[in-house]
PyMOL Python script that loads the backbone (N, CA, C, O; Angstrom):
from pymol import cmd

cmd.read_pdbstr("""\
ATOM      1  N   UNK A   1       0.842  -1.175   0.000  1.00  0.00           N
ATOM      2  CA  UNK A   1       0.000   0.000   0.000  1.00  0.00           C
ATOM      3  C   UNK A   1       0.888   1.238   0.000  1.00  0.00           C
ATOM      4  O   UNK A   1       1.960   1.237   0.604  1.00  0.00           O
ATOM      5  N   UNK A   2       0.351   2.514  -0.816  1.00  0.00           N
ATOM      6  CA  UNK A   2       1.287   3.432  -0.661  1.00  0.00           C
ATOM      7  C   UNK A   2       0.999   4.628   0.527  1.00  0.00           C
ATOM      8  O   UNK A   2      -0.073   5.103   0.904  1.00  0.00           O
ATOM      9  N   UNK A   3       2.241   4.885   0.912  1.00  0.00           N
ATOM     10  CA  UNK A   3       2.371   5.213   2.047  1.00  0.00           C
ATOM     11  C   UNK A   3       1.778   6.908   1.908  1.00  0.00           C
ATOM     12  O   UNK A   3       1.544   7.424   0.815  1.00  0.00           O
ATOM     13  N   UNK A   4       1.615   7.570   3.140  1.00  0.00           N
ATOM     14  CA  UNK A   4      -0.043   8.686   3.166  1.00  0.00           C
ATOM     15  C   UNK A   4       1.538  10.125   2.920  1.00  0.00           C
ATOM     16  O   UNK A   4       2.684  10.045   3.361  1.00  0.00           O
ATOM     17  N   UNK A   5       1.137  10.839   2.387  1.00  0.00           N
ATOM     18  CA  UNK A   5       2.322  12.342   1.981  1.00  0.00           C
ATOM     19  C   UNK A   5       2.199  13.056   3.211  1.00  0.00           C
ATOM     20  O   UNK A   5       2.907  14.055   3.346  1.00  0.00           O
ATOM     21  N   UNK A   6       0.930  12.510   4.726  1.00  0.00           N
ATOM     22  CA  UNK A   6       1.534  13.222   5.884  1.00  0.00           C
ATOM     23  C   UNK A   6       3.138  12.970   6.652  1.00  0.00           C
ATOM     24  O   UNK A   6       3.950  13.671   7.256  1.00  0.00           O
ATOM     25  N   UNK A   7       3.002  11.290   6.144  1.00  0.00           N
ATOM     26  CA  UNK A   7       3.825  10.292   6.752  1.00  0.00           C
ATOM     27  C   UNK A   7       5.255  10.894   7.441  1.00  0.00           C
ATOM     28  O   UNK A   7       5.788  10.656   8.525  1.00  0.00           O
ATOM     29  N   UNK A   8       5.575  11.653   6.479  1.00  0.00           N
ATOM     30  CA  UNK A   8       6.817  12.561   6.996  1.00  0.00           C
ATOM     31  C   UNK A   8       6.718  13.709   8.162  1.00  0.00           C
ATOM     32  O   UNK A   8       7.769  14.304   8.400  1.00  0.00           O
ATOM     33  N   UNK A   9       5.638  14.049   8.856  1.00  0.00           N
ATOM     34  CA  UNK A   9       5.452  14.906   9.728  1.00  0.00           C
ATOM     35  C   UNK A   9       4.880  13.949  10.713  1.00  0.00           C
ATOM     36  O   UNK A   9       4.037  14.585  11.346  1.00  0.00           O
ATOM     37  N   UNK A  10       4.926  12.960  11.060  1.00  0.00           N
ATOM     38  CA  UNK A  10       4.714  12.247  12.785  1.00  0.00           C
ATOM     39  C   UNK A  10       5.768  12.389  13.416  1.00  0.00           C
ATOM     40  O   UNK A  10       6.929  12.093  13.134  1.00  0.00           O
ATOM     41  N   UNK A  11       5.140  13.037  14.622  1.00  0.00           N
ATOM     42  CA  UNK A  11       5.143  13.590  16.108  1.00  0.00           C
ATOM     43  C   UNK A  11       5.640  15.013  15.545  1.00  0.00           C
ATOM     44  O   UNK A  11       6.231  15.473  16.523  1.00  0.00           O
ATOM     45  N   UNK A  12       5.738  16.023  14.456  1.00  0.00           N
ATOM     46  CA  UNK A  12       5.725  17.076  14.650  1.00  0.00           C
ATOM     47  C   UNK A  12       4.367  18.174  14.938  1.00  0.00           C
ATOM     48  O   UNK A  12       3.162  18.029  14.732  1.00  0.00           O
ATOM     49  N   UNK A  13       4.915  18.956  15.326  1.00  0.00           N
ATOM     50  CA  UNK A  13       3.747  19.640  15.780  1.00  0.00           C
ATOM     51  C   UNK A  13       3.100  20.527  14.544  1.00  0.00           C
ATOM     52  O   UNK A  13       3.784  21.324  13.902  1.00  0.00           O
ATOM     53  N   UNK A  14       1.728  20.295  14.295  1.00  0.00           N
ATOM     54  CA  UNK A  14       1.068  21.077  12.725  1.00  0.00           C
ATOM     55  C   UNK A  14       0.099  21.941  13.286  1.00  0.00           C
ATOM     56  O   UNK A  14      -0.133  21.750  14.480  1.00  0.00           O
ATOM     57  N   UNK A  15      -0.667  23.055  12.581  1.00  0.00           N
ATOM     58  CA  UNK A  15      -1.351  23.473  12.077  1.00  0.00           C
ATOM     59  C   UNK A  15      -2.581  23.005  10.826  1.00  0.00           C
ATOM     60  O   UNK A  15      -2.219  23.208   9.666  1.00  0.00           O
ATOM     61  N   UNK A  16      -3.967  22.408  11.025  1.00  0.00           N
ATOM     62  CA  UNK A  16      -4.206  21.715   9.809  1.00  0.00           C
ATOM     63  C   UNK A  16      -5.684  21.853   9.179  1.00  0.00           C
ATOM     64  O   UNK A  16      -6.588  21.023   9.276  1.00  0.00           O
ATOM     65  N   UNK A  17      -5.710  22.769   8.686  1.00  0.00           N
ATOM     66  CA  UNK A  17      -7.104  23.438   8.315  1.00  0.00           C
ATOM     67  C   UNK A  17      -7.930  22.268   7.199  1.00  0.00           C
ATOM     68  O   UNK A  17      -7.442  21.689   6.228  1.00  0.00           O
ATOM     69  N   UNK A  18      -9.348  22.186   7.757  1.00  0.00           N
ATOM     70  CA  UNK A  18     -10.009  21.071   6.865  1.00  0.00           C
ATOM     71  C   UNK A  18     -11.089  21.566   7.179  1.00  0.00           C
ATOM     72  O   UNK A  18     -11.287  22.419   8.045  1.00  0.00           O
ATOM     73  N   UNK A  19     -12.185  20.827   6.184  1.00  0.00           N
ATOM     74  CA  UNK A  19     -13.391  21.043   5.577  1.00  0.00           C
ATOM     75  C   UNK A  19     -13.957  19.963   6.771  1.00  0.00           C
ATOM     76  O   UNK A  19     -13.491  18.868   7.088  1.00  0.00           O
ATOM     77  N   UNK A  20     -15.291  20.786   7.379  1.00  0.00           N
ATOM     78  CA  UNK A  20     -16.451  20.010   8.141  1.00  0.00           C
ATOM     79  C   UNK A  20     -17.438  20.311   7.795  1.00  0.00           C
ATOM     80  O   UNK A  20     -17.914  21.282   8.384  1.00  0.00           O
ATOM     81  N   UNK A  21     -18.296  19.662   6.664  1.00  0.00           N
ATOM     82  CA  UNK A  21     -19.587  20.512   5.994  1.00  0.00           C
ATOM     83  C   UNK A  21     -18.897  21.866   4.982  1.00  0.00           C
ATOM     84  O   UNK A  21     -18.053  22.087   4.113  1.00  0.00           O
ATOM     85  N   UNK A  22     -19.906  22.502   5.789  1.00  0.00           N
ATOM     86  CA  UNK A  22     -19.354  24.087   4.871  1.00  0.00           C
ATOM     87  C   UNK A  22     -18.766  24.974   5.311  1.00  0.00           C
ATOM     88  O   UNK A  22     -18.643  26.135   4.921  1.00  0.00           O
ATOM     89  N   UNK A  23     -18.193  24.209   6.546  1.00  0.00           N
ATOM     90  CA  UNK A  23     -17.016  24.847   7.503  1.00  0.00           C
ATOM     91  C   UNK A  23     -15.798  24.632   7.214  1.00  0.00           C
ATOM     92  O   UNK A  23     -15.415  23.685   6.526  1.00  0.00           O
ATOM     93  N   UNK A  24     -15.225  25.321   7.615  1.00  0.00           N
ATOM     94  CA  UNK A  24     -13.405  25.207   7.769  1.00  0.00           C
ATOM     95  C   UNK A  24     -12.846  25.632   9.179  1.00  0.00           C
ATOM     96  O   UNK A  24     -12.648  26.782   9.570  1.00  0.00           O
ATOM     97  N   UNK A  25     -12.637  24.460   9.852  1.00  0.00           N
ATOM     98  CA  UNK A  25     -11.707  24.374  10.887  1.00  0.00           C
ATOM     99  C   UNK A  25     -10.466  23.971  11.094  1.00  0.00           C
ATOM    100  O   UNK A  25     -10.005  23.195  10.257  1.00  0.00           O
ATOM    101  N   UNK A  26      -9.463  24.448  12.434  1.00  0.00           N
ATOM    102  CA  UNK A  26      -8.576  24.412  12.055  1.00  0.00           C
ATOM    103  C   UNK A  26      -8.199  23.327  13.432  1.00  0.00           C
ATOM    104  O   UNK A  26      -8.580  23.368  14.601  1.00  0.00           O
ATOM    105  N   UNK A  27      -7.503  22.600  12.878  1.00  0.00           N
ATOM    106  CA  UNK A  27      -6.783  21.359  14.319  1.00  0.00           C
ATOM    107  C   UNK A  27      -5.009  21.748  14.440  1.00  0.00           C
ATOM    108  O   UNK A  27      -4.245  21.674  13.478  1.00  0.00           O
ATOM    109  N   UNK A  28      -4.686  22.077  15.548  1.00  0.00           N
ATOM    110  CA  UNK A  28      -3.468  22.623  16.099  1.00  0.00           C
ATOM    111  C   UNK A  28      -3.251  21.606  16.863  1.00  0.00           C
ATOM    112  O   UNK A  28      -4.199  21.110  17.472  1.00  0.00           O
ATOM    113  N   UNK A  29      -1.550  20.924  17.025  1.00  0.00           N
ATOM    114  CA  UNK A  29      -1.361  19.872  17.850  1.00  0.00           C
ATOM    115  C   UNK A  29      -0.068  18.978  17.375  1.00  0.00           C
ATOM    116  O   UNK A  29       0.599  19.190  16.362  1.00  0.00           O
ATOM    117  N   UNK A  30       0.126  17.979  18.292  1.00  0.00           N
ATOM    118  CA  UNK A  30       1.133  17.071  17.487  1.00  0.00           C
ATOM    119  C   UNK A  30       0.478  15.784  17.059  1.00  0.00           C
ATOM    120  O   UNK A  30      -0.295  15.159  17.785  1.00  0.00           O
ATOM    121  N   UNK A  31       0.964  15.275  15.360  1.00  0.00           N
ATOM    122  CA  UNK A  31       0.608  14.535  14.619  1.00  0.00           C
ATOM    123  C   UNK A  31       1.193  13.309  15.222  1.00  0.00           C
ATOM    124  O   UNK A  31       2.369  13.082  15.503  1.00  0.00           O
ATOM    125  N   UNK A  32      -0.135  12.370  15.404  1.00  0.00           N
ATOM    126  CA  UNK A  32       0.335  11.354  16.134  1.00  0.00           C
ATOM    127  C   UNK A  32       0.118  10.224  15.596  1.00  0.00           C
ATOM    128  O   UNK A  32       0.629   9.178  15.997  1.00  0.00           O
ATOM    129  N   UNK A  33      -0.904  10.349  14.335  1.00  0.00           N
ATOM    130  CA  UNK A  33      -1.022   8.597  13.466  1.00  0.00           C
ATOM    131  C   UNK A  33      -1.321   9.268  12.107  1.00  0.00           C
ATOM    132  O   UNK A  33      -1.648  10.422  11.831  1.00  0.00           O
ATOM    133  N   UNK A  34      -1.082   8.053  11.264  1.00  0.00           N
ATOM    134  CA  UNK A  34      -1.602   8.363  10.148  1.00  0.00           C
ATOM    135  C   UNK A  34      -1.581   7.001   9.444  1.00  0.00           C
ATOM    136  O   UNK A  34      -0.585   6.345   9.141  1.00  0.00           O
ATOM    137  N   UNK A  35      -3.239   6.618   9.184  1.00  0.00           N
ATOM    138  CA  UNK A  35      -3.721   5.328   9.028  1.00  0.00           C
ATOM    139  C   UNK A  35      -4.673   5.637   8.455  1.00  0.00           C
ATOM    140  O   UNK A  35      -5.323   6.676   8.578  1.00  0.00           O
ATOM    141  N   UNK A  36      -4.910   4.432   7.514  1.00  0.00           N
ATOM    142  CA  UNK A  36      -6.190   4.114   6.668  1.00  0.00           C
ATOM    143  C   UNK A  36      -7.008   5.344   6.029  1.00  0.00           C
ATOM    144  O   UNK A  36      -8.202   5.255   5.742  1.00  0.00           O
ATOM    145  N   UNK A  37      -6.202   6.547   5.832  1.00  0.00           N
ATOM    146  CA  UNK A  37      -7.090   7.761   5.012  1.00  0.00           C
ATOM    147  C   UNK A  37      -7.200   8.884   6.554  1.00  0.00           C
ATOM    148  O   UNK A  37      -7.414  10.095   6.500  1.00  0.00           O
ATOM    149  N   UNK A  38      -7.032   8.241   7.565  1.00  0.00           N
ATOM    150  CA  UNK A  38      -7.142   9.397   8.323  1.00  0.00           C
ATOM    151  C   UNK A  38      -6.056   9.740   9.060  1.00  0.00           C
ATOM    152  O   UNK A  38      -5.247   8.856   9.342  1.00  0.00           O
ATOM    153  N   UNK A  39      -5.787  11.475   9.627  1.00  0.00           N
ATOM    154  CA  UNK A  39      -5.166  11.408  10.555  1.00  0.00           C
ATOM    155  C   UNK A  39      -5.261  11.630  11.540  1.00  0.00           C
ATOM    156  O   UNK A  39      -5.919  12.666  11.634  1.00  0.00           O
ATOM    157  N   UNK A  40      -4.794  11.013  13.096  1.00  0.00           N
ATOM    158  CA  UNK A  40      -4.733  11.410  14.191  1.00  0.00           C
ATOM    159  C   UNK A  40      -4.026  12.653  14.730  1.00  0.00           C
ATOM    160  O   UNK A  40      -2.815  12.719  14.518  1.00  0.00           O
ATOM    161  N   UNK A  41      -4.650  13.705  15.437  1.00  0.00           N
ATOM    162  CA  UNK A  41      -3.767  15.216  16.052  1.00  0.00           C
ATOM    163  C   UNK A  41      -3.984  15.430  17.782  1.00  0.00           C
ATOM    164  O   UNK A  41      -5.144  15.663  18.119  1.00  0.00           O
ATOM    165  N   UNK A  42      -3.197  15.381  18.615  1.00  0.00           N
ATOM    166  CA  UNK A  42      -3.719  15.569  19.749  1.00  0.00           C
ATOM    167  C   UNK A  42      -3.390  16.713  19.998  1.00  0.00           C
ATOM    168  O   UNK A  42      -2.213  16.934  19.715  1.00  0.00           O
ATOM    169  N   UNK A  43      -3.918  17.524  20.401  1.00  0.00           N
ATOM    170  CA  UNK A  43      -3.927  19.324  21.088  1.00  0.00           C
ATOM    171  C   UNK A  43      -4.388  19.498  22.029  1.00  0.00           C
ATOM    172  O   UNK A  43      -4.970  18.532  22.523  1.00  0.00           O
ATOM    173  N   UNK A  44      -4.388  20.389  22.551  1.00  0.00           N
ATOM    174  CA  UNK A  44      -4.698  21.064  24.222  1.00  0.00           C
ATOM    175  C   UNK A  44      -6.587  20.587  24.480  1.00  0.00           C
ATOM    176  O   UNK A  44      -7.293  20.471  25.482  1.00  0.00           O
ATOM    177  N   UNK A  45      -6.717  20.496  23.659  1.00  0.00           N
ATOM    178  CA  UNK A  45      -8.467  20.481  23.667  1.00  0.00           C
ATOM    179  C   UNK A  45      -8.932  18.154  23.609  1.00  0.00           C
ATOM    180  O   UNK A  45      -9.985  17.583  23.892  1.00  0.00           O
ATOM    181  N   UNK A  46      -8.036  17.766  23.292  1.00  0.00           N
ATOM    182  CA  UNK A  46      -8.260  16.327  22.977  1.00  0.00           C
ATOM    183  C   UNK A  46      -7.377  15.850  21.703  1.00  0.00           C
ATOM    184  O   UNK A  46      -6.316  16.226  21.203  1.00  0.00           O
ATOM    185  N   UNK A  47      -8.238  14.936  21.448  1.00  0.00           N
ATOM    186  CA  UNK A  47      -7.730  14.103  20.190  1.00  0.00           C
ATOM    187  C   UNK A  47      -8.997  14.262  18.924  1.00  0.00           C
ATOM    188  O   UNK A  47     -10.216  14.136  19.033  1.00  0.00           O
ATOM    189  N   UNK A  48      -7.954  14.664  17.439  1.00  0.00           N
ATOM    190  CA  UNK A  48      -9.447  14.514  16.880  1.00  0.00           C
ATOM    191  C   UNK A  48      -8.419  13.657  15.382  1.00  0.00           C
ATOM    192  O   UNK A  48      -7.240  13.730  15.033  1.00  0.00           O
ATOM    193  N   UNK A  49      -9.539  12.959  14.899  1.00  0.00           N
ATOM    194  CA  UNK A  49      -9.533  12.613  13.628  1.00  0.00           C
ATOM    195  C   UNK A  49     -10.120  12.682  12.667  1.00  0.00           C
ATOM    196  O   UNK A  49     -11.331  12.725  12.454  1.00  0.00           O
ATOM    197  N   UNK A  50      -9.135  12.697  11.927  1.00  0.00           N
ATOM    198  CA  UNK A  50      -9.760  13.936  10.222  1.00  0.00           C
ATOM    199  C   UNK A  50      -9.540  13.095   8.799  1.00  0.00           C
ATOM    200  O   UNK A  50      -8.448  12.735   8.359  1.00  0.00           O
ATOM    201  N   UNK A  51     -10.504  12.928   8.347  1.00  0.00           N
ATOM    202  CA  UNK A  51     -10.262  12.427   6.809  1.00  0.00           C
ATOM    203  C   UNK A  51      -9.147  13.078   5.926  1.00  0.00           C
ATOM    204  O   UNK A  51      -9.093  14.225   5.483  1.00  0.00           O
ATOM    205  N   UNK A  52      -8.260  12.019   5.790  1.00  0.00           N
ATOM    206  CA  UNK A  52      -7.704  13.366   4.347  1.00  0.00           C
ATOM    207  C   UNK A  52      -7.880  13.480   3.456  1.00  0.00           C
ATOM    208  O   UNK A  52      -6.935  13.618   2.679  1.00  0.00           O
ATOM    209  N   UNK A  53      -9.153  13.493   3.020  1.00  0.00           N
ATOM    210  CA  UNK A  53      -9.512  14.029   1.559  1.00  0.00           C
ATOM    211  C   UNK A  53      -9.654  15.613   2.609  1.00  0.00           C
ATOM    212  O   UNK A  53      -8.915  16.597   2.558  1.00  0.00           O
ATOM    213  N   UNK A  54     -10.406  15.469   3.164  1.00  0.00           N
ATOM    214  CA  UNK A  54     -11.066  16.899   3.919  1.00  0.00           C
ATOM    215  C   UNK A  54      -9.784  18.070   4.388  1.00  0.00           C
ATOM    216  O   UNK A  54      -9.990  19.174   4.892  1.00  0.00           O
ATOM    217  N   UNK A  55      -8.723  17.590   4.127  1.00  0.00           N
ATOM    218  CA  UNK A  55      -7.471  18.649   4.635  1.00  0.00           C
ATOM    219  C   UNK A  55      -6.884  19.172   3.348  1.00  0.00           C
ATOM    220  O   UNK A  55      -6.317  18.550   2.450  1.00  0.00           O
ATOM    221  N   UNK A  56      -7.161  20.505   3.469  1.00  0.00           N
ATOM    222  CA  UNK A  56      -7.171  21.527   3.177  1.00  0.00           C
ATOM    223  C   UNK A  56      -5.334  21.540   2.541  1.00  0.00           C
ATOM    224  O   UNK A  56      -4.823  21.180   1.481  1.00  0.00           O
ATOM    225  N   UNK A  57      -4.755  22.179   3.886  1.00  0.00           N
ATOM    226  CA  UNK A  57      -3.298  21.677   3.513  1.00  0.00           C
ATOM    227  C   UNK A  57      -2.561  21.706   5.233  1.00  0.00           C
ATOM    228  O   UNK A  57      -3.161  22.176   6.200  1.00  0.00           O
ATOM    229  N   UNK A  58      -1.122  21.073   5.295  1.00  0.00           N
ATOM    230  CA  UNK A  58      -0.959  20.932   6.969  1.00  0.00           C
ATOM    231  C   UNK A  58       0.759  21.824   6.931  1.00  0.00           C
ATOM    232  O   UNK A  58       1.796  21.757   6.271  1.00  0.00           O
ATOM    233  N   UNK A  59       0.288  22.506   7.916  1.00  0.00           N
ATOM    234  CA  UNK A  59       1.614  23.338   7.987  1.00  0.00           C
ATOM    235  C   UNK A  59       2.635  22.756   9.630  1.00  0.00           C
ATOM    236  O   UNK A  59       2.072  22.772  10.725  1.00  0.00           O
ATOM    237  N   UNK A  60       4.024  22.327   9.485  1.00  0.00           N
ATOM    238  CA  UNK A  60       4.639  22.385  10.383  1.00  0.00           C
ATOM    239  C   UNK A  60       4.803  23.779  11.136  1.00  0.00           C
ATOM    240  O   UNK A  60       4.884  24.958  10.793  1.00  0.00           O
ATOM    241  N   UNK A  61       4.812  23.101  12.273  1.00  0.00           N
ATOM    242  CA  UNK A  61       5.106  24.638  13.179  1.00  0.00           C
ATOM    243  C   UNK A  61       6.691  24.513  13.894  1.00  0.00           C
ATOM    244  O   UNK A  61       7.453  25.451  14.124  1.00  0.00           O
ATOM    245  N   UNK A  62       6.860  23.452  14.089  1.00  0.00           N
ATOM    246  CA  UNK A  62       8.220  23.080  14.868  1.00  0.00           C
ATOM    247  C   UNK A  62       9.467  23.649  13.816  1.00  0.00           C
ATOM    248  O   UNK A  62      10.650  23.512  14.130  1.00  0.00           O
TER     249      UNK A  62
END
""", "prot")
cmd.dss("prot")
cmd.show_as("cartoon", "prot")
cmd.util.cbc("prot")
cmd.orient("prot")
């Protein structure tokens, strides 16, 4: 299987703006998985997981 183009940013810390409906939110945190189409981000607020079709684009902050 080919491997996901986040793959190179686990455990850095991102910035990662994505589509929820007809929203755009943004998940701040360190990148902690990246499996089966989605990725895992944990930040001050929890853990969330995000489709990546739905990401926008992901910026390192570190």
């Amino acid at each position: 299987m080919k491997g996901s183009i986040f793959s190179d940013l686990l455990g850095k810390n991102i910035k990662a703006p994505f589509r929820d409906g007809k929203h755009i939110k943004v998940a701040r945190g360190r990148l902690e998985a990246v499996k089966d189409g989605f990725i895992k981000v944990r930040g001050e607020r929890g853990v969330i997981l995000i489709n990546q079709a739905n990401i926008e684009k992901i910026t390192c902050l570190d």
